[in-house]
C-alpha positions in Angstrom: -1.2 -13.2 20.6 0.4 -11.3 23.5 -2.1 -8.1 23.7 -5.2 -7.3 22.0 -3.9 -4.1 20.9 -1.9 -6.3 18.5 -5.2 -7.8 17.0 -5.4 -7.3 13.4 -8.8 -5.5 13.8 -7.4 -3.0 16.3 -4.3 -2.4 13.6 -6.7 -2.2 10.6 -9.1 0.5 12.7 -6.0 2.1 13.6 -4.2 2.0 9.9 -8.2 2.6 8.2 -8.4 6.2 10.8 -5.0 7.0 9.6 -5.1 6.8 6.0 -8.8 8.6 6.3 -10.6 5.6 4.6 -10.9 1.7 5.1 -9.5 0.8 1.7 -7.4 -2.2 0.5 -5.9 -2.7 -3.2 -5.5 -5.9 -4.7 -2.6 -7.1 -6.2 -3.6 -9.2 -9.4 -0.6 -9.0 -11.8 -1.7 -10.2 -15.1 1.2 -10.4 -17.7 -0.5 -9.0 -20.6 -2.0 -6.1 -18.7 1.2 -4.7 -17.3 3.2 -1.7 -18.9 4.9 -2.4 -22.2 8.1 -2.2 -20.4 7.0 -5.3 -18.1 5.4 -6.8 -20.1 7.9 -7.4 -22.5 10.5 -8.1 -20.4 12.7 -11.1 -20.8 11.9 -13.2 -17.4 7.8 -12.4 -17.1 8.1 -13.0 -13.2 10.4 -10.4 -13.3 8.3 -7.8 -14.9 5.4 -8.9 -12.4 7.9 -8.2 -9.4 8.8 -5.0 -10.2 5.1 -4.4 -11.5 4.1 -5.2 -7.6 6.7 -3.3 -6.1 5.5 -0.5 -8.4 2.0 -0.6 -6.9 3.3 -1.4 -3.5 5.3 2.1 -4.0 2.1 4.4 -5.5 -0.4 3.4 -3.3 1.1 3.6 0.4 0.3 6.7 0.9 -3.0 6.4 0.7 -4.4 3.2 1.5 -3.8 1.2 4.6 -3.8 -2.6 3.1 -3.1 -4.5 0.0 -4.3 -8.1 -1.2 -2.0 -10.0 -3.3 -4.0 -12.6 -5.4 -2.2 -15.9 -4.9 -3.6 -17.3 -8.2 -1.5 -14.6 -10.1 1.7 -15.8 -8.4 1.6 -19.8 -8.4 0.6 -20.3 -11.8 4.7 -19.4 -12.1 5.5 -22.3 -9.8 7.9 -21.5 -7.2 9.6 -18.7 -8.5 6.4 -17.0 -8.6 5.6 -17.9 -5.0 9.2 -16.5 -3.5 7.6 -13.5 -5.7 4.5 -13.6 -3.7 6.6 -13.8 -0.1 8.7 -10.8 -1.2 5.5 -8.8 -2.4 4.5 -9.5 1.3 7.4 -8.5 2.8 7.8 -5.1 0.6 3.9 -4.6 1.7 4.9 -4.9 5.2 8.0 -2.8 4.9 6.1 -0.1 3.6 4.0 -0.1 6.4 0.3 -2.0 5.0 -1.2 -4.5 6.3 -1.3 -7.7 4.1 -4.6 -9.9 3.2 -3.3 -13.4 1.4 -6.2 -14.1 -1.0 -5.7 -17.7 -1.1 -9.1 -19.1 -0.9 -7.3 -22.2 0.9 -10.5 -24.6 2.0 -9.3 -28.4 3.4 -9.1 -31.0 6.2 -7.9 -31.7 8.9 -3.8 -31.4 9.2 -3.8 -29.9 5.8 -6.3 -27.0 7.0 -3.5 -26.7 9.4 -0.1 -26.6 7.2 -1.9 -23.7 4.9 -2.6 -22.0 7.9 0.6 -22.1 9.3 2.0 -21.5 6.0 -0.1 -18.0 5.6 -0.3 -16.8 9.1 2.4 -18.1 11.3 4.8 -18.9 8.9 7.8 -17.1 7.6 6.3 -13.6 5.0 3.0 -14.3 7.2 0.4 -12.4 5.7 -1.8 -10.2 8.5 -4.7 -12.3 7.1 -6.3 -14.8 4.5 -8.8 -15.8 2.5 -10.9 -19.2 2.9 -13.5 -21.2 1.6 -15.7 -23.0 4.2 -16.9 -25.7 1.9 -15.6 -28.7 2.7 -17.5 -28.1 6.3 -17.3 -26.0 9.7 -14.6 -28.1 10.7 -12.2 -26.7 8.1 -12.3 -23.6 9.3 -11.1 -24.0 13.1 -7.1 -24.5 12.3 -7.5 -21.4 10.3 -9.5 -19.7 13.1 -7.0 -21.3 15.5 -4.3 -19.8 14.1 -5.8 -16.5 13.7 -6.4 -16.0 17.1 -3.2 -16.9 18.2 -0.7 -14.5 16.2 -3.2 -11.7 16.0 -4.1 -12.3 12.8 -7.7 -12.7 10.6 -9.2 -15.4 9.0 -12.0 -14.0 6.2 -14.8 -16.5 5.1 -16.1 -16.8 1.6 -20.0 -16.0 2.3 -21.0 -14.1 -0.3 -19.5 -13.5 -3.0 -18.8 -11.2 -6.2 -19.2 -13.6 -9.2 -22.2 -14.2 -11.4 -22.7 -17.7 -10.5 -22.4 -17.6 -6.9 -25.9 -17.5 -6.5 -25.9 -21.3 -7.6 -25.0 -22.1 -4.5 -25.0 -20.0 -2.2 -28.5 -18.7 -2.3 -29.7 -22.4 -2.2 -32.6 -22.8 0.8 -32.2 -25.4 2.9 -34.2 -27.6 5.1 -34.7 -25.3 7.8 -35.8 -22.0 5.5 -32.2 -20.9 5.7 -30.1 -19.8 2.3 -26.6 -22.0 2.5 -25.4 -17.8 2.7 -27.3 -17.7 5.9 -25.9 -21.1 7.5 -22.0 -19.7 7.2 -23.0 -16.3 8.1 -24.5 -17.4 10.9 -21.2 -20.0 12.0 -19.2 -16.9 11.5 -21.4 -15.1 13.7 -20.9 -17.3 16.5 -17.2 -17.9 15.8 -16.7 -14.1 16.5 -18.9 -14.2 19.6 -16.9 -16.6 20.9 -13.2 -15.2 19.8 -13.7 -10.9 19.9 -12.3 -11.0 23.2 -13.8 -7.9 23.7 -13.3 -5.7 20.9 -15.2 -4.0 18.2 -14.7 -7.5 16.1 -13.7 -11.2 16.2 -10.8 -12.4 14.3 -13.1 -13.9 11.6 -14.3 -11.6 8.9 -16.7 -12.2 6.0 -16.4 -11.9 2.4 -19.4 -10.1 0.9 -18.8 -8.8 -2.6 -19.9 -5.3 -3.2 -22.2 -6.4 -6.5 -24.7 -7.7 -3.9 -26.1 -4.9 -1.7 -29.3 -5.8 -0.6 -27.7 -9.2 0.6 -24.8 -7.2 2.2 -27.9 -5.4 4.2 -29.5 -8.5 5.1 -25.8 -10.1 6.5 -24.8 -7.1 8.6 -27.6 -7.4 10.5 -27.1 -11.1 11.0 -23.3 -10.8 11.1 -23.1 -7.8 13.3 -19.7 -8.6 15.5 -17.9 -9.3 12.0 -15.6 -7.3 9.7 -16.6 -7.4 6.2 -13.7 -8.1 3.3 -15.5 -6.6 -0.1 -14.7 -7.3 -3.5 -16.3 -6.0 -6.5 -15.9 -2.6 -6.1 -15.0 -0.9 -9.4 -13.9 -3.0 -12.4 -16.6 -5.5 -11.2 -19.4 -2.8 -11.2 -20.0 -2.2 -7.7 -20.1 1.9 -6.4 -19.8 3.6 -3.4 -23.8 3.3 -3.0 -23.5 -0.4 -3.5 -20.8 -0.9 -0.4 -22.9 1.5 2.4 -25.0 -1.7 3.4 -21.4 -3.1 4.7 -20.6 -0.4 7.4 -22.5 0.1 10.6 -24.7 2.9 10.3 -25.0 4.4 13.7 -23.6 3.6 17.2 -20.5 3.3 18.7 -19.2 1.1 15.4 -20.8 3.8 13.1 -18.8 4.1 9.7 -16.7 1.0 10.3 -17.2 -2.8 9.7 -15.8 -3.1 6.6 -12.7 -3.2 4.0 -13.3 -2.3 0.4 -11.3 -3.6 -2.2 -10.2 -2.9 -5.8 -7.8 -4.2 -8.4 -7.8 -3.4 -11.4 -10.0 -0.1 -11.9 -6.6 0.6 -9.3 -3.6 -1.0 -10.6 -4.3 -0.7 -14.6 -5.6 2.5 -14.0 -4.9 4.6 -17.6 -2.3 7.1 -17.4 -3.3 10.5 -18.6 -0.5 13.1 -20.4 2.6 13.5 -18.3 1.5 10.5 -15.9 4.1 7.8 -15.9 1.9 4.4 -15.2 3.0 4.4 -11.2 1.1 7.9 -11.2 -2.1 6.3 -12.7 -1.7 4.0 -9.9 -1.0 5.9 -7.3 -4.2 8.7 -8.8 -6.4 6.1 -9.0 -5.7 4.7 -5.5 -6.4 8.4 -4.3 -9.6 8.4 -5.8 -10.8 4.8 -4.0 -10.3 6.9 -0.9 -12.1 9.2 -1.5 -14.8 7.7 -3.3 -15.1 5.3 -0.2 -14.7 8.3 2.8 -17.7 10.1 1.4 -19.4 6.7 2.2 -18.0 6.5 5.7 -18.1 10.1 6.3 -20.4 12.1 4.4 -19.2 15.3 4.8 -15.7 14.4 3.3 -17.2 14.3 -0.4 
């Protein structure tokens, strides 16, 4: 990275002021959800291309990031990955920043290809999802790279789904929840990579359906940036997500990115509203749904 001013957490403070709330929309393109039109075209990748670039087009005005759901994109092999890299590069072009939800969790030099392949690589995304289960060690070539190219790296630790609990609330030997052992190796990743800023490089996911938790982490994650899920379509509200931001000192109102996808993106259009308008409506009403939580006084 060649200045800290190019850090993705000085870029997303800067983007999150500018657009007047610290939103992100994810791009999960789902065949039979997409306009008729789209949905019934002849190539299906296609229709989720121009579906993306639909999205990407109705929502830049009002929201500084986007999340493209890898998931939605390989299960169409490589033509839906060269899909994915032009999705990024559309993003990027339209001036949001880019989180790669990949959930990419392995060893050794393989840790290293995906994160060379997300964050260094050629459509880099400004940041990527991963899974820490396979061991702290997985983590580093993804932190590694992170740090270098100015990028973010954001940890699974709690998240959104009805089973997660399973496992992650598990207590271990030492009294600790396995929740509590990753938040805390986040935690001291950060202290040891912020490089003075407001936060380190590696952020934590922390779905929105969890808020009491979401308390519980920011006080033991206090140097991360929070990636939340399950706002919306999953049930979590603007209430649910204020646990995520710092409430008072110099960090007050930030600390977190809230995301939504299909409460957003399959948003119903109403008379007169072409589906892009739903879209780009709906997007407008996640930021200011989520400023009134930041900033009371902008409800």
């Amino acid at each position: 990275m060649s200045s800290a001013t190019h850090s993705f957490v000085t870029r997303w403070l800067s983007a999150a002021a500018d657009k007047g709330a610290p939103v992100c929309v994810g791009l999960d393109p789902v065949l039979e959800k997409l306009p008729v039109d789209l949905r019934n075209a002849s190539d299906p990748v296609n229709g989720i291309e121009v579906f993306c670039f639909g999205v990407i087009d109705a929502v830049a005005g009002s929201v500084p990031a986007v999340k493209p759901q890898l998931a939605c994109f390989e299960r169409y092999g490589s033509t839906g990955y060269r899909v994915y890299e032009r999705v990024v590069d559309a993003a990027k072009t339209a001036g949001l920043l880019v989180v790669a939800d990949a959930k990419r969790g392995d060893i050794g030099i393989s840790a290293a290809h995906y994160a060379d392949a997300f964050l260094t690589g050629d459509h880099a995304a400004d940041a990527v999802t991963v899974s820490p289960y396979l061991g702290p060690d997985t983590l580093e070539p993804f932190v590694d790279a992170a740090s270098g190219s100015g990028k973010a790296v954001f940890v699974l630790v709690r998240t959104s789904n009805p089973g997660s609990a399973a496992w992650q609330s598990l207590e271990t030997a030492d009294g600790r929840r396995v929740v509590e052992h990753v938040a805390d190796h986040v935690q001291a990743l950060n202290a040891q990579r912020n490089g003075g800023e407001m936060y380190g490089p590696v952020g934590a996911v922390v779905g929105a359906t969890h808020p009491a938790e979401a308390a519980q982490l920011r006080e033991r994650m206090p140097d991360t940036l929070f990636l939340v899920p399950g706002f919306g379509a999953q049930g979590g509200g603007a209430e649910d997500v204020c646990p995520c931001f710092h409430a008072d000192g110099p960090r007050q109102g930030t600390g977190a990115i809230i995301t939504a996808s299909r409460s957003v993106i399959y948003a119903e259009p109403r008379a007169n509203e072409t589906w892009q308008d739903a879209v780009a409506r709906a997007a407008g009403d996640l930021r200011v749904q989520v400023a009134g939580v930041v900033s009371p006084s902008a409800r």
